[in-house]
Each structure stands twice: as structure tokens, then as C-alpha cells.
C-alpha positions in Angstrom: -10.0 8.9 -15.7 -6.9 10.7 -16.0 -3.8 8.7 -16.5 -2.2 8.9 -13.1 -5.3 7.5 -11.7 -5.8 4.4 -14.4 -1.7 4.2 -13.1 -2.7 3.9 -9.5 -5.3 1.6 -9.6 -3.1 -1.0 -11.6 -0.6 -0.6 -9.1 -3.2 -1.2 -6.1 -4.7 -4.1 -7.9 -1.3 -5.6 -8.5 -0.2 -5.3 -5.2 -3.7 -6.6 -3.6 -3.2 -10.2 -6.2 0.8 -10.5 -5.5 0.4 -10.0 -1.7 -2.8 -12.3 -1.4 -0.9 -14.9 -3.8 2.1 -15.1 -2.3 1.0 -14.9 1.4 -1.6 -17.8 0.6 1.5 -19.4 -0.6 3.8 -18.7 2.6 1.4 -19.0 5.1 -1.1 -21.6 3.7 -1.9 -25.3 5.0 1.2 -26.9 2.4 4.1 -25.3 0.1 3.7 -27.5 -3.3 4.8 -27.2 -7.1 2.7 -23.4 -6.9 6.0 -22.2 -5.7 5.3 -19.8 -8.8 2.6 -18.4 -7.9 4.9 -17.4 -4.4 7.7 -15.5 -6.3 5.0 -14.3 -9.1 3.3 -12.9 -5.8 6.4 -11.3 -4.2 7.0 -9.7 -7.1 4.3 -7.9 -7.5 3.5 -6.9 -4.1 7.9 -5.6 -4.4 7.1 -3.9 -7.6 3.7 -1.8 -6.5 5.6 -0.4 -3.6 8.3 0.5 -5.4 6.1 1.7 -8.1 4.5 4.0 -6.1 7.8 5.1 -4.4 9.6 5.9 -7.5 5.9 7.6 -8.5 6.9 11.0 -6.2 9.2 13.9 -5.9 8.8 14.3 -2.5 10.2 12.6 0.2 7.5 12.7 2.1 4.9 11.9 -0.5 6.8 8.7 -0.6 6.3 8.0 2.7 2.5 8.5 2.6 2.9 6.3 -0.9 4.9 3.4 1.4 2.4 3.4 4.4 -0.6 3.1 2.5 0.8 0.2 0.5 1.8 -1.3 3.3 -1.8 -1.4 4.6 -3.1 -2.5 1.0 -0.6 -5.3 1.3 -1.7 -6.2 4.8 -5.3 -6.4 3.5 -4.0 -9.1 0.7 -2.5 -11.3 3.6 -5.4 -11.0 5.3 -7.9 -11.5 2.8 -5.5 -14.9 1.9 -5.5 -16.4 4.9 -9.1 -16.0 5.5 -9.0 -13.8 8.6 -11.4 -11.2 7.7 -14.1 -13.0 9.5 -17.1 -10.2 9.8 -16.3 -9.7 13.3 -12.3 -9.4 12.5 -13.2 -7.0 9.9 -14.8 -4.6 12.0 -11.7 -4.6 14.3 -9.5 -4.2 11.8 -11.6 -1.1 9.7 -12.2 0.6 13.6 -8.1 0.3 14.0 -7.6 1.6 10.5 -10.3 4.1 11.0 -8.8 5.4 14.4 -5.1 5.3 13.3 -4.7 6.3 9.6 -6.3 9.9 9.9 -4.0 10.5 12.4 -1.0 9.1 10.6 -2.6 11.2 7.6 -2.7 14.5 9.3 0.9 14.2 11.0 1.9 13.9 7.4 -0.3 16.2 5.7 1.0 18.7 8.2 4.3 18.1 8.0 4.5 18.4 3.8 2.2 21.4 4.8 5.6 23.0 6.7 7.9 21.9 4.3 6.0 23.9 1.2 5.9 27.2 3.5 8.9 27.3 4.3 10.9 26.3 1.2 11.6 22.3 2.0 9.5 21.5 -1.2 8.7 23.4 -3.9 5.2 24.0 -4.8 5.5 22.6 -8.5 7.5 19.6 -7.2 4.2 18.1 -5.9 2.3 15.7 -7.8 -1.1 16.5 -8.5 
């Protein structure tokens, strides 16, 4: 593995522990003397995002970046309040299956248009 993919794997796998820790924090049955584990959490789900922002040239390679750690955050909450019963999951991956292709493509197309006509520079784009 290259190192930009070791890089994005750390920063999904952070984000996945800070967002599950700090939402089963939050949102759990009692806040007690783990208050910690709730700011550990927060940071780490702050830091991926931003991570991954920071991580592009292009605006709108940051905005693919920010959706798609929103949904990995999501996931975390989810996963920490135990609502990902099978049939919940199923709803949730149809949603996720119907909506982010088209989210995907909108953008795709979009960076697509900006490289032809001069918005973003070919070499400006991570590979």
C-alpha cells in the first residue's frame, strides 16, 4: 500500500472510534467520569474531517472528502447506539446505495467541467 492509502485508512479508522466513542458518550443511557472518552472522541471524529479536508487541492475534492466522512461518522453513531439492527441495516445500505452514486456523479461531473474548462488544473488533482 502506497502511503496516501495507509494515510486514509488511519484517518477513516480514527474517525469511525472518535465518532462511535463520543456518540456512545452523548447519547448513551448516563454521562459519568468517561467524560474523556467524549472529548477524546470529538476529537478525533474533528481531526479526520479536517484531515481529510486539508488532504486536497481542490475545492471540490474537499467536498467529496467532507460528505463521505460525514457518512463514516454517521456509521460510528449508529454503530454506538446500537441501531444497526439487521433490518435497520438494510435500510440504511438501500438509502446509501440509492443516494451516494448520485451525489457521486453530480460531483464527479462537476470536477469533470472544471478540469475542461480551466477551473482546475489537471496536476492540481490528487492521485
Amino acid at each position: 500500500m502506497d502511503r496516501k492509502t495507509i494515510e486514509t485508512l488511519l484517518r477513516a479508522t480514527l474517525q469511525i472510534i472518535g465518532s462511535y466513542i463520543m456518540a456512545k458518550n452523548i447519547l448513551g443511557p448516563s454521562m459519568d467520569a468517561v467524560m474523556w472518552e467524549m472529548i477524546v472522541g470529538g476529537i478525533m471524529s474533528v481531526m479526520s474531517i479536517v484531515w481529510g479536508v486539508l488532504d486536497k487541492n481542490v475545492g471540490i475534492e474537499m467536498l467529496q472528502s467532507t460528505i463521505r466522512n460525514v457518512f463514516v461518522a454517521f456509521g460510528g453513531v449508529l454503530v454506538a447506539q446500537g441501531k444497526l439492527s439487521s433490518e435497520k441495516l438494510e435500510t440504511y445500505i438501500g438509502f446509501a446505495i440509492t443516494i451516494l452514486p448520485v451525489v457521486y456523479s453530480i460531483l464527479s461531473r462537476k470536477k469533470s467541467q472544471e478540469v475542461v474548462t480551466g477551473g482546475i488544473e489537471h496536476n492540481a488533482l490528487k492521485i
